[in-house]
C-alpha positions in Angstrom: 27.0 -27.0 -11.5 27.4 -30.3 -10.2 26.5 -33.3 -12.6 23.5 -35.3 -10.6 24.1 -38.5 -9.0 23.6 -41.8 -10.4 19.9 -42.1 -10.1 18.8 -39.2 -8.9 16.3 -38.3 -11.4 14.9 -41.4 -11.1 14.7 -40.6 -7.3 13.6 -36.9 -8.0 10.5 -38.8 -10.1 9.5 -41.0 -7.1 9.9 -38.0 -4.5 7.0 -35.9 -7.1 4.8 -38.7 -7.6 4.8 -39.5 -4.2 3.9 -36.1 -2.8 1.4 -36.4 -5.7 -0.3 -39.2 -4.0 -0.5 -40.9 -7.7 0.5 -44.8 -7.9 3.3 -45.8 -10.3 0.6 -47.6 -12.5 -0.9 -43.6 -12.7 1.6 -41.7 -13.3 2.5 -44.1 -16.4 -0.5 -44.1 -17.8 -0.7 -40.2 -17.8 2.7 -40.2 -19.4 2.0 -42.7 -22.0 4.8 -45.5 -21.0 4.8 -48.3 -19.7 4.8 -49.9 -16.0 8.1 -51.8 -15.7 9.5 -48.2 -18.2 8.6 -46.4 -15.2 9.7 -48.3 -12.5 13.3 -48.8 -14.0 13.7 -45.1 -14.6 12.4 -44.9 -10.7 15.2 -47.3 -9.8 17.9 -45.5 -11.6 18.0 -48.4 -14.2 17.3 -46.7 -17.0 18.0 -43.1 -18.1 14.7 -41.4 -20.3 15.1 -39.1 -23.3 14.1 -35.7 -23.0 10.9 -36.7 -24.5 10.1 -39.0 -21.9 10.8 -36.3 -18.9 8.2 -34.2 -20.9 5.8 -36.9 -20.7 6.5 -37.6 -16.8 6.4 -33.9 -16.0 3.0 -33.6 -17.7 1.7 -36.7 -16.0 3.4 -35.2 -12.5 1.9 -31.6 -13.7 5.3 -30.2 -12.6 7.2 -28.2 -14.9 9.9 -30.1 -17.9 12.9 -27.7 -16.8 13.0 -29.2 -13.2 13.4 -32.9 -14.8 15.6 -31.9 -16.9 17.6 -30.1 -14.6 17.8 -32.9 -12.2 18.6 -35.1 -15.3 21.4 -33.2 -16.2 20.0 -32.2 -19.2 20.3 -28.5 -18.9 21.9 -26.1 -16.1 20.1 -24.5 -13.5 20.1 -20.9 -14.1 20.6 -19.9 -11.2 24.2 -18.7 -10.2 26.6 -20.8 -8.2 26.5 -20.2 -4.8 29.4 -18.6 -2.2 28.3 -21.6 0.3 28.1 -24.2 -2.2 31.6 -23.1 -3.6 33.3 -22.8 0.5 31.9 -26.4 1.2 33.9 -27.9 -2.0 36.9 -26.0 -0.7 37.0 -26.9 2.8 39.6 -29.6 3.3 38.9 -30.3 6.4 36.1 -32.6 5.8 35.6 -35.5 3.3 34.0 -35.7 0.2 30.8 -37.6 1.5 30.5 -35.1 3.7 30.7 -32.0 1.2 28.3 -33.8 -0.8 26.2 -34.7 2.5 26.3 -30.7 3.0 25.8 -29.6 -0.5 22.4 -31.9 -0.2 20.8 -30.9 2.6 21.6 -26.9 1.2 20.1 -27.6 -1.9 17.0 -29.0 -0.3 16.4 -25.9 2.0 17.0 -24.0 -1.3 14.7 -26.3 -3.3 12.4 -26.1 -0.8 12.4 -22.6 -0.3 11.8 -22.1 -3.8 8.6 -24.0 -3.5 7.2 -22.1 -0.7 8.3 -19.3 -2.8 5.9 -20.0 -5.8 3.0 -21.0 -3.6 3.1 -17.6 -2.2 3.5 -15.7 -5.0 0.7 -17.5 -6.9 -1.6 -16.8 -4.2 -3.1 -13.3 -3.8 -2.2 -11.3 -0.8 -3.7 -8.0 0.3 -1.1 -5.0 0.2 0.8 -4.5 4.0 2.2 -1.7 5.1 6.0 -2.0 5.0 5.8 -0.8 8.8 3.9 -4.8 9.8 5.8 -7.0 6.7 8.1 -8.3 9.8 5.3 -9.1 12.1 3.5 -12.6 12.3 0.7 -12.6 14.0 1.2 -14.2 17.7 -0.2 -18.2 18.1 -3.7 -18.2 20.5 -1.5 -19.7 23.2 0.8 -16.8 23.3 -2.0 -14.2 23.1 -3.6 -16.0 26.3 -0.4 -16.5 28.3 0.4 -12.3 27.5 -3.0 -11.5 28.5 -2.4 -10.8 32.6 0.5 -8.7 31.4 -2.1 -6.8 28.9 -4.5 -6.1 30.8 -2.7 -4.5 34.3 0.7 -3.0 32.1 3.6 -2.2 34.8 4.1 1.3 36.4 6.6 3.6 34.4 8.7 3.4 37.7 10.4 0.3 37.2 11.2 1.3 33.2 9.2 -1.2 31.7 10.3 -4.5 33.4 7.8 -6.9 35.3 9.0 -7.8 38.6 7.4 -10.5 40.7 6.3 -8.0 43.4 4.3 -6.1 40.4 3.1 -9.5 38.8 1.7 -10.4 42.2 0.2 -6.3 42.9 
């Protein structure tokens, strides 16, 4: 696994309270530090203990394992991944530009993962296996099909709509 940038956790931090809509003065007083504490950890100034990630990930209500992941505290357990390990291998790019890779993978991964865990925690109604592929089609969709639906073509011409049978 590769050791977090400089800052990053401190970055991570900002990201979650952000898309927690809760103001740095918040978010340390729900974690029991203080402002400028915060706001150096935020900038990458100042690296917390594992104590204070518990703190922030209580105040954040997001779990202690993701700061301390991003921190570099502990591994992800997750196993290394075939893409992750042909990006650092390919020579013919730089190494900004694996790591520019490597980010924007992890973030559809991360972000994946979310979705993920929102789904499972909410409760679906059992689907036959036959419809798990099908999504239902948008209104606009539906409306634009609808001439087609209601006057199908003639089993002479196997199927396909021509203009002569779109026009009668």
């Amino acid at each position: 696994m590769a050791l977090p940038k400089v800052g990053s956790i401190g970055e991570y931090i900002r990201e979650q309270r952000q898309q927690a809509k809760i103001s740095l003065r918040q978010l340390a007083a729900a974690a029991g530090v203080s402002n400028p504490y915060l706001s150096q950890i935020e900038r990458g100034l100042r690296k917390p203990s594992a104590e204070i990630l518990n703190q922030i990930a209580k105040g954040l209500h997001i779990s202690s394992q993701a700061l301390y992941v991003q921190a570099g505290l502990i591994e992800d357990r997750e196993p290394p991944s075939d893409v992750i390990a042909s990006i650092r291998a390919d020579n013919l790019i730089t190494e900004r530009q694996r790591q520019v890779l490597i980010d924007i993978y992890e973030s559809f991964r991360k972000e994946n993962r979310a979705e993920d865990e929102q789904t499972s925690q909410k409760a679906h109604p059992q689907r036959d296996s036959e419809t798990d592929d099908e999504q239902p089609l948008p209104e606009e969709f539906l409306a634009a099909l609808a001439p087609f639906a209601a006057d199908p073509p003639s089993s002479s011409n196997n199927g396909t709509v021509t203009q002569e049978t779109k026009e009668g």
